[in-house]
N, C-alpha and C positions, 0 to 999 in steps of 0.2 A: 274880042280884043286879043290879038297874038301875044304872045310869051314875050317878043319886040318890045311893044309899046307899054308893059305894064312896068310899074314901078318897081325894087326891090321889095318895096314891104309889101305889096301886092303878091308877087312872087312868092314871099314867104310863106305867108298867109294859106297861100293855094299848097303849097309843099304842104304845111303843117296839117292843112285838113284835111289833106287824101291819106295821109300817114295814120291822122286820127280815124278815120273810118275804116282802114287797113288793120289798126291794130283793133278796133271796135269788133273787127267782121270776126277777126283771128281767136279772138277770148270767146264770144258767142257761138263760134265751132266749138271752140274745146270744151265750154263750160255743157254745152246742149251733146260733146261723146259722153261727158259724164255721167250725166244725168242719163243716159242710153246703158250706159255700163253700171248702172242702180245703184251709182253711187248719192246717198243721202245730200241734198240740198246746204247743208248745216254743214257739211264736209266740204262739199265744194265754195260752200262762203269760206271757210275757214282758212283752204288753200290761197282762193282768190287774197285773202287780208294780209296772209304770210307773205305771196308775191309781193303786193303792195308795201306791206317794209320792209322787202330786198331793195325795193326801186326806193323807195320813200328815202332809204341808208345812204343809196349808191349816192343820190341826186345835193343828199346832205354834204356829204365828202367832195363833191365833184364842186359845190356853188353853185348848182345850176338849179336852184328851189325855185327861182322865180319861172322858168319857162316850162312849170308844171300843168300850170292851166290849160285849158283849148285854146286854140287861137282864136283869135279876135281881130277883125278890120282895124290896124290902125286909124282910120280916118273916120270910123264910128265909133269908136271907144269915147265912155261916158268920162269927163273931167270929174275930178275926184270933188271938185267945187258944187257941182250940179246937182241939184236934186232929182231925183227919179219919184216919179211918180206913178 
């Protein structure tokens, strides 16, 4: 399907998930220099959790909490009525 025919929330969807595996790829370099530069495990969690409440702050201040998630297919997403099983 071209870029043409898809829908916006289609579009999005596809933005957000290549950005998610872009920043996935990006942390997994850095976290795997570290671990090469013998820096202790328990360290580099520790930095990873301090990033995360710069963003976690930013995202607070900003409104923007709810689009912290990964993305999700609008058009597969479970109704909040429905049970999963």
């Amino acid at each position: 399907m071209s870029n043409k025919s898809k829908k916006p929330s289609e579009l999005i969807l596809q933005v957000d998930t290549e950005d998610l595996e872009r920043a996935r790829s990006i942390i997994t370099e850095a976290t795997q220099k570290a671990r090469k530069s013998w820096i202790p495990e328990r360290l580099i969690a520790g930095a990873l959790y301090l990033e995360l409440q710069t963003i976690l702050k930013n995202f607070e201040q900003s409104d923007e909490i709810d689009e912290l998630s990964p993305p999700q297919d609008p058009d597969k997403s479970v109704n909040s009525t429905q049970q999963v099983h």
